[in-house]
C-alpha positions in Angstrom: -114.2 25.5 -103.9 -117.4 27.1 -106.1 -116.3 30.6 -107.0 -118.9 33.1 -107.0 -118.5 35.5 -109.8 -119.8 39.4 -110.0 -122.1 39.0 -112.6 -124.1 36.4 -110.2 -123.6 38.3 -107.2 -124.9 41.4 -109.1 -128.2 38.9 -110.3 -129.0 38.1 -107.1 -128.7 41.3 -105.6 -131.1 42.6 -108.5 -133.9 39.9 -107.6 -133.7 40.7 -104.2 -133.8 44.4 -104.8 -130.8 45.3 -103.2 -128.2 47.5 -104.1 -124.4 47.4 -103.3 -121.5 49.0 -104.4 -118.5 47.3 -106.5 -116.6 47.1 -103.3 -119.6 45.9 -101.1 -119.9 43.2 -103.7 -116.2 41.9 -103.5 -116.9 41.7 -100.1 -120.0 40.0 -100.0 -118.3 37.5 -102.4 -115.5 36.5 -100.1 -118.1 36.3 -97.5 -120.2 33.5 -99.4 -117.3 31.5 -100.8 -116.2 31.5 -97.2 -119.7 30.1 -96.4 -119.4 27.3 -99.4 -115.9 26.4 -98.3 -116.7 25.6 -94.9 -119.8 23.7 -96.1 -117.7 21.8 -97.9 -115.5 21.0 -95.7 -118.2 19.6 -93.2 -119.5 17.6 -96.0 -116.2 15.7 -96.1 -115.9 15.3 -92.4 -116.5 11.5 -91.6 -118.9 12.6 -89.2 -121.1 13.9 -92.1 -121.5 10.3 -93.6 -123.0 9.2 -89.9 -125.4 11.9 -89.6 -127.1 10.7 -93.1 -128.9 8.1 -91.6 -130.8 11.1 -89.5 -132.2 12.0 -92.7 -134.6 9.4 -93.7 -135.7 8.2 -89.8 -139.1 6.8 -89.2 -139.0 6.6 -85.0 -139.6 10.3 -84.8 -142.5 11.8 -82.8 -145.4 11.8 -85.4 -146.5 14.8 -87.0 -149.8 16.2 -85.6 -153.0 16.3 -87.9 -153.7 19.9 -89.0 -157.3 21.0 -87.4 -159.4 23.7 -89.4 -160.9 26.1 -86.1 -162.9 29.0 -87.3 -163.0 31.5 -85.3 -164.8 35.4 -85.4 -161.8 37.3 -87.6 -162.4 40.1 -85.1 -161.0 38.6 -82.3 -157.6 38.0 -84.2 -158.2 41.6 -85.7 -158.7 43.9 -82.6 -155.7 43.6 -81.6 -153.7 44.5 -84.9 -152.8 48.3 -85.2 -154.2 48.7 -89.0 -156.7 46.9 -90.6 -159.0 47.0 -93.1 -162.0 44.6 -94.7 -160.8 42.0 -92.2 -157.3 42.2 -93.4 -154.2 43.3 -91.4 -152.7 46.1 -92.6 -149.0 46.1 -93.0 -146.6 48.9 -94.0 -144.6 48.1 -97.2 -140.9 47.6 -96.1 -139.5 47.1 -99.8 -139.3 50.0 -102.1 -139.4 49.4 -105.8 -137.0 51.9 -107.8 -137.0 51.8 -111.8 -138.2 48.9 -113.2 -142.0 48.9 -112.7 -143.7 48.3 -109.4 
């Protein structure tokens, strides 16, 4: 089973801009290498080897073709609550602390 260690955990949590306590972290630990050992674990299943075959199938409905359509932006924009220069406006949900912006 992949152990994940606190210095990773504490990495990842510092790209994502998230902050957790020492104890939040344990937790969120046990939490993925419960997630990695029970992926694991359905990789060794015998059903796993059978459903490999799904992977690389041909007989699947075709994909469509993408299609430009232009269209007026305002009819797309009228509806949104914010907008400016024909762009939607959208409230920043991430707030950068320290390290720059």
């Amino acid at each position: 089973m992949a152990k994940v260690d606190r210095a990773y955990l504490k990495t990842l949590a510092d790209m994502s801009h998230l902050h957790f306590s020492d104890e939040e972290l344990v937790s969120l630990g046990n939490d993925i290498e419960s997630v990695l050992s029970y992926v694991e674990c359905l990789s060794q299943s015998p059903y796993a080897q059978d459903m490999q075959h799904l992977e690389n199938r041909t007989d699947c409905a075709p994909l469509r073709q993408d299609e430009v359509v232009f269209t007026n932006p305002m009819d797309i924009l009228c509806d949104a609550p914010d907008v400016a220069e024909n762009f939607f406006i959208v409230p920043s949900i991430i707030k950068h602390e320290g390290k720059g912006k």
